[in-house]
N, C-alpha and C positions, 0 to 999 in steps of 0.2 A: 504494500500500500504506500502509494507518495501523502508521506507527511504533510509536509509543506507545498507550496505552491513552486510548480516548476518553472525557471523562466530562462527565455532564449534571448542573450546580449547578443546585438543587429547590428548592422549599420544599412542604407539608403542603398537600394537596386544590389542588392547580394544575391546570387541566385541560391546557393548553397542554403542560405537563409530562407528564402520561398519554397525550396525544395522541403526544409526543415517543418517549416512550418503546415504545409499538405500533408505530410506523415504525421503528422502529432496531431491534424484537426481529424485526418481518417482514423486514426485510432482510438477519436476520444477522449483523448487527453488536454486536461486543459493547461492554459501555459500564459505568462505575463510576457509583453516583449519591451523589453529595454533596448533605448536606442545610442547605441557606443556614438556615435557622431554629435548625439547633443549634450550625452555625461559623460564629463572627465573622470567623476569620480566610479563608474563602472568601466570605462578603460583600465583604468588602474588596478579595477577590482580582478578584472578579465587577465592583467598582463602578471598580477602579483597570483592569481592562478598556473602561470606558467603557457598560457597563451598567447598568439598573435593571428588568429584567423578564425573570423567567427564564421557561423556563428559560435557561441560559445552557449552552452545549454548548460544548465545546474540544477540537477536536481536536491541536492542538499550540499553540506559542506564535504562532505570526501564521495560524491558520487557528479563526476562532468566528467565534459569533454568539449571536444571544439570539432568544426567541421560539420556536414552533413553526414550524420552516423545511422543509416537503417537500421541497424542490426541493434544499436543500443535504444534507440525509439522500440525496437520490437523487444529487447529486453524490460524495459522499465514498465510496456503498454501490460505483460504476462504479470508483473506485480501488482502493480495497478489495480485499485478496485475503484472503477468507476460508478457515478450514482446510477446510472444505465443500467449494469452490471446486476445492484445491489435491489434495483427495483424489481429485475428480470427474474433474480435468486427465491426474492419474497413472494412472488406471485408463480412461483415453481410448487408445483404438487410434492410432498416428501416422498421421497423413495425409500 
């Protein structure tokens, strides 16, 4: 389950970033986007992460990355308990 709120540090016409962002809205997942061009201080937040290419996605403090990453959108989406999910669960007959 994501704790916190996931968010993806942007900058202006990123593809890798749109790309990012279509995988995380198909999955479901919701996501806050910070935009690295107009915060210096999430630049710094991104670079004292040990990055230089966003996007940059965080899901909590020891779980990012950077880039367009399928594979970790489809890991985080398998954790995930979406309200979709939870509503789907509740209105499931008991086995």
């Amino acid at each position: 389950m994501i704790e916190n709120e996931l968010v993806v540090y942007s900058k202006p016409s990123c593809v890798q970033c749109s790309m990012t962002y279509r995988a995380l809205d198909a999955k479901g997942i919701p996501y806050r986007v910070v935009d690295l061009a107009a915060d210096d201080n999430a630049l710094d937040y991104a670079k004292d992460l040990g990055y230089s290419q966003a996007p940059v996605v965080v899901v909590d403090d020891h779980d990012h990355w950077s880039g367009f990453r399928p594979d970790q959108i489809d890991r985080i989406a398998k954790r995930a308990i979406l309200p979709s999910d939870a509503t789907r669960e509740a209105r499931s007959p008991a086995r």
